[in-house]
C-alpha positions, 0 to 999 in steps of 0.5 A: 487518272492518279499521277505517276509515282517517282519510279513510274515517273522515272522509268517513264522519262527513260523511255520517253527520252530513248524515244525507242523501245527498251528493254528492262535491262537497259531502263535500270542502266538509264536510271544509272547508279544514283537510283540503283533500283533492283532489276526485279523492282524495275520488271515490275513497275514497268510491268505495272506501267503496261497494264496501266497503258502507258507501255506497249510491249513486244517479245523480243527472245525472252524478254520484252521490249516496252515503249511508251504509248504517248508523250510526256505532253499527253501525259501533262495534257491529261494532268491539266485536264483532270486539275481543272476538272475539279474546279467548279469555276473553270474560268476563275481556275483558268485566270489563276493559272494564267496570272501565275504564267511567266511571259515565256509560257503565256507566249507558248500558251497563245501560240497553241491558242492560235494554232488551235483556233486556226485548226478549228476554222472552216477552211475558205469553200473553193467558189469563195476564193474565186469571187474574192479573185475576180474582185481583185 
């Protein structure tokens, strides 16, 4: 997966932002008067975003209505993945990314580390639960 360009980009923040579908009309209003792209570049970066599968779109009258078909998480998720794929050391990639993290970000990537190792363990049989009950 290549990363976004900067109009990609920017469309996609609106539409993730919204959290709704949109229209052409009303992503080239949220990128407001700094961006100023014509509506026909938007129609079809948008248009490009679709097929690349980042948009889902539905006709609404003539036009269509886009909304993003994941997160601005899966989409950084997707970019981590691909970056420690290059590495042919992943536990060194992963040492330096981490040393790199402010105390804040380490805290959130042991948070994610707990919940996923929480989801990952076997839940208690119900015949265990009741030994440990009759022990107590």
């Amino acid at each position: 997966m290549r990363p976004l360009g900067e109009l990609e980009d920017a469309i996609m923040d609106c539409v993730w932002a919204e959290q709704r579908p949109m229209r052409v009309r009303e992503v080239v209003e949220a990128l407001g008067p700094e961006r100023d792209p014509a509506y026909t570049t938007v129609m079809t970066v948008m248009d490009i975003l679709y097929r690349k599968g980042w948009l889902q779109r539905e006709r609404d009258g003539r036009a269509w209505r886009y909304r993003a078909t994941g997160s601005r998480g899966d989409y950084t998720a997707e970019l981590m993945q691909q970056a420690l794929s290059t590495s042919e050391d992943r536990s060194a990639a992963l040492s330096h990314f981490v040393a790199q993290m402010s105390l804040a970000d380490a805290a959130l990537l042991r948070q994610a580390l707990d919940a996923a190792s929480a989801e990952a363990a076997p839940s208690e049989s119900p015949s265990k639960r009741m030994r440990e009950a009759k022990r107590q």
